[in-house]
Structure formats: C-alpha cells, structure tokens
Steps between C-alpha positions, in 0.01 A plus 500: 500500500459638165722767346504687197879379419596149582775446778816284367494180743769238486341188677649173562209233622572162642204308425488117377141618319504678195160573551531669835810691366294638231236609731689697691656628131198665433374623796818683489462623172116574600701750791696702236832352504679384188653141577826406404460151667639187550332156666750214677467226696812402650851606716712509185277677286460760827866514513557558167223778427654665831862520328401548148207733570367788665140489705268749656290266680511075553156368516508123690260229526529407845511120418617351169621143492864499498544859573339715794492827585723492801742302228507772314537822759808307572632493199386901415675539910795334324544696220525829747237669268232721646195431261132494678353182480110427560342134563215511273329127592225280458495481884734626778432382857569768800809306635646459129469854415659588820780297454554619121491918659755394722733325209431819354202527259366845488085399464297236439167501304269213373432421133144527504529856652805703305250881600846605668770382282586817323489699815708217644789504250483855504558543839821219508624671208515828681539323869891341304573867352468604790793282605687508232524845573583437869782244405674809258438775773666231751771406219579845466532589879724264564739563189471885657596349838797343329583801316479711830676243723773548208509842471536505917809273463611734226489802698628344788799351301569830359496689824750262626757500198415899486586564856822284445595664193439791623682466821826371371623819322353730830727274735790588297467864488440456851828358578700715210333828693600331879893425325456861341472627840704322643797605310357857538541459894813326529673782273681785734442842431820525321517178315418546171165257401558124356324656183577180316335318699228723557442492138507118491176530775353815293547234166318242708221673644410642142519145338220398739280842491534400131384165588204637704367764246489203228309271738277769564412634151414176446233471728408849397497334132283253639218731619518672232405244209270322759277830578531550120705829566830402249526766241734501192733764461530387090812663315716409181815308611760236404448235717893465512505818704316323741706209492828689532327689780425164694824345445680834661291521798579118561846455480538438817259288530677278207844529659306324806373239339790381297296420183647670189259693298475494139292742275394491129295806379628579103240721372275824665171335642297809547174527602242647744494412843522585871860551532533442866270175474684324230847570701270331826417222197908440435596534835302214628548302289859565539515487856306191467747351296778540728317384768393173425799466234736369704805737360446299145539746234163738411430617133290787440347595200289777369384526125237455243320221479159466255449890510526524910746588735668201634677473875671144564656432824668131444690326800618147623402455830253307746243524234124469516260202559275480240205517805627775680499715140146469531469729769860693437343828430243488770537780823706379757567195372869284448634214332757491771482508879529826656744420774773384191407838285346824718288732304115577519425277174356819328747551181382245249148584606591886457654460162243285335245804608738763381503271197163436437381889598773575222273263231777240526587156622766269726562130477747305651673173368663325713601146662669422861860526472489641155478878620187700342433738242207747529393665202355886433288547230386940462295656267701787337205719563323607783106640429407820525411497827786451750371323776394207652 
C-alpha cells in the first residue's frame, strides 16, 4: 500500500532481533506510513512503554527467549489498554496461533511473508476505533440512565413533597370553611353572628389561600424559566423600596418566627431591574433565613458594593455543609430534610435564576451551626433588551 502522503504509525515491536525489527521497519515505511517506533525485549520495558507511551499497533515475535508473546498480551491485558497487537514470527504452528487469538492477539503473519501487514494493522486500527467508540456510546448510556433514573426520583420526590405542601394549607381552609359553617348553622335567626369569630376563620382561611397562591406561582415560576418563557419587566427603582415592600408583607411571618430583624440600607441603591423579581430575590432569602435560623437574629443589608447593587441576607442558624452548598441552588433540592422544613425546595434555585437572568450573582458562606450569609451581587444596568 502506497500513498501519496505517509500515514503517522506509532509501533511498539517486541523482537529480541534487531535485524528482524528493522525488516519489518521498512517494509512499513515501503507501505506509506511514517514510523515513530520503538523495539523491546522484555516485561518491564513493555510495562513501561505502555505507561509512559502511547501505541497504535504492538508487533510480537511469537517466541523470544525470556519473553513470549502470550507474556506479553498479559501484560498489555493488564494494563486495561485496547491497542491491536499482531504476531509477526519466524514460525507459528496452528495450535500456537490458536492459543495466542484466544489470549487475545488480533492476527498473525509470518516474517518471510509481511504482503498483508499494512492491510492488517489497518484493519485492527479501525476494528479498536470501532470499540473505542462502542465503550463511549455505552459510557454515555449509562451516565444517561443514571441521569434519568435521577431525574425519575426527582420528579417523584417532588410530587410527593408537592402534594404534601400543597395539601396542608387546603385541609385547613377545609376545616376553617366546615367551623365557618358551623357557626353559621348553630346561630338562630335572631342571634346576632359571632362576627369575631367569624373573622378569626375569614383571617385564617386567607392566610392559607395566601399560602396556596405563593406555592403556586412558584411552580408557575418554574415553567416559566424552564420553557424559556421568563420575561423582564426592567424599570428604575431603589432597591430599598423593594426591601421595605418585603419586610411589610412579612410581618407576620417575623412575629411567627420569633427572630428579630435588623436592617442597614444608608444610601439610595438605584438601579434597573424587575421590580417584582428582586422583591421574589429578598423575600427568599428572607423567608429562608427565618426558616432555617432558628429565631437567632437576621441582618439584612442592601447597598453598593464595587459599582453593583448588593442584597445580604446574614443569619445564625443550622448553617450549611460545605457538600450540600454544592448542590444548594439546584431545583428541588435541600440541605435539610423535608419532613423537619416543608417547602418545594424551589427558592434558592428561583433566586439564583432571577439573579443570573438579571446579569448578577449569589454565593453563600456558611458553616453548620454558624448560620449563613448569601450574598447578591446586580449590575446597575439592565441591556437594552429586557428579556430573558
């Protein structure tokens, strides 16, 4: 086989002759391949080129005299490396080449006829593509069959803490409605209405319709960024409206948790952003920081920090294992069980997209029972275009 460009051709030969090795050098040569070669004789020097080096093709005397050819398949089977390897002999009797196919040789040829050798390394060469190529397809379908099988428990994990989450607040505006009625019934026709205690069950059922419509924009959230459908409604605000906004609209929530609530904003931050998304951003990582801050004391910050808006929501609670921060911002995902702390496991993973669609960043610093502090970073600018 002669070709107008020579082939590159990395070849290892285990041959005690020099002379034979150099034969079989320039017959190769003769074929159109430019050698980069190298000639051994033993297990250590096979070992060695194996680990240092990389081949195309081993060529093996079938018989040298400390060193064989069935020596030194085991030591290439050793090594775990997939590199075609021809027994090019003086003489090779039926039974020995047998036995060297099944230790796994891929040909066998005689020195004094080398008419197939190109067309024999040619065809290994191709023959271990081949399945090197099989081995990455098969790599690859089972990492997707882990991914799958993980996105199955996913979904199935989520169902289960959605249809929890999502059933505690309906069974309680199920029973306020039944007591509602209740007190409706048992009222005569001229007894005035309990109205204070109506209005306790009226108070009730609209804390956990409130409940419900967060848990469910959400999810709508959710669909939204994941079908690429969120859209930026960009305007020029001081991101301690926001703040003040958040911190009204969760007093309650506060009061409940018993954790006072300290804020530090001296100078106007304004900017461009989606007004309604940043207050989602503070109220996260608010709500997240009563949550998991035991009632410790939570500092919020907003200001200037290196030319960009800054939002830092600082607590001392459970804190955060360094391995589960890994995967904090992920869908779905906790750093806590979900039967201590209910929720769908969506907010961090919201924010950081709210974030990030806004040009900005979140980190968290934190250590276990040293409370967290997840940092905000915004560019004070949005591009022209308001989307994304």
């Amino acid at each position: 086989m002669v070709t107008d460009e020579s082939i590159p051709l990395r070849v290892l030969v285990l041959d005690d002759n020099v002379d034979d090795a150099d034969l079989l050098v320039r017959h190769l040569r003769r074929a159109g391949y430019e050698l980069d070669w190298c000639r051994i004789d033993s297990a250590a020097s096979l070992q060695k080129e194996l680990a240092e080096s990389t081949w195309d093709v081993i060529l093996a005397d079938y018989s040298m005299p400390q060193f064989t050819a069935l020596d030194a398949l085991a030591v290439v089977k050793e090594s775990e490396l997939d590199i075609p390897f021809i027994i090019v002999s003086g003489t090779v009797g039926e039974s020995a080449a047998v036995e060297c196919m099944r230790a796994g040789a891929h040909d066998f040829l005689l020195k004094d006829n080398l008419t197939r050798l190109s067309s024999a390394i040619d065809r290994e060469r191709s023959e271990a593509r081949n399945r090197q190529d099989h081995r990455a397809a098969m790599r690859e379908l089972r990492e997707s069959q882990v991914r799958l099988s993980e996105a199955v428990w996913a979904r199935d994990e989520f169902l289960s803490i959605a249809s929890h989450e999502l059933r505690t607040p309906l069974t309680s505006l199920t029973l306020q409605v039944a007591s509602g009625r209740r007190l409706l019934d048992g009222a005569a026709d001229d007894t005035p209405l309990p109205v204070g205690k109506l209005k306790a069950k009226l108070d009730g059922v609209s804390r956990q319709v409130a409940r419900l419509t967060t848990l469910i924009n959400g999810l709508l959230e959710v669909t939204h960024i994941t079908s690429g459908r969120m859209q930026l409604s960009i305007e020029s605000f001081d991101l301690r409206e926001a703040l003040g906004s958040v911190l009204a609209g969760m007093q309650e929530l506060i009061t409940r948790s018993g954790a006072p609530v300290s804020v530090r904003s001296d100078a106007a931050v304004v900017g461009q952003w989606d007004r309604l998304r940043m207050e989602s951003v503070i109220s996260n990582l608010l709500g997240n920081a009563l949550k998991y801050g035991r009632g410790s004391p939570v500092e919020v910050e907003v200001g200037l920090q290196d030319r960009q808006a800054s939002i830092v929501v600082k607590d001392s609670g459970i804190g955060i294992a360094p391995e589960e921060q890994r995967r904090l911002f992920q869908k779905f995902e906790r750093a806590v069980p979900h039967h201590h702390y209910g929720g769908f496991g969506l907010g961090l993973w919201l924010t950081r997209e709210i974030v990030e669609a806004h040009g900005g960043q979140i980190a968290v610093a934190s250590e276990p029972g040293l409370g967290s502090t997840f940092t905000v970073l915004l560019p004070l600018e949005q591009p022209a275009r308001g989307d994304a």
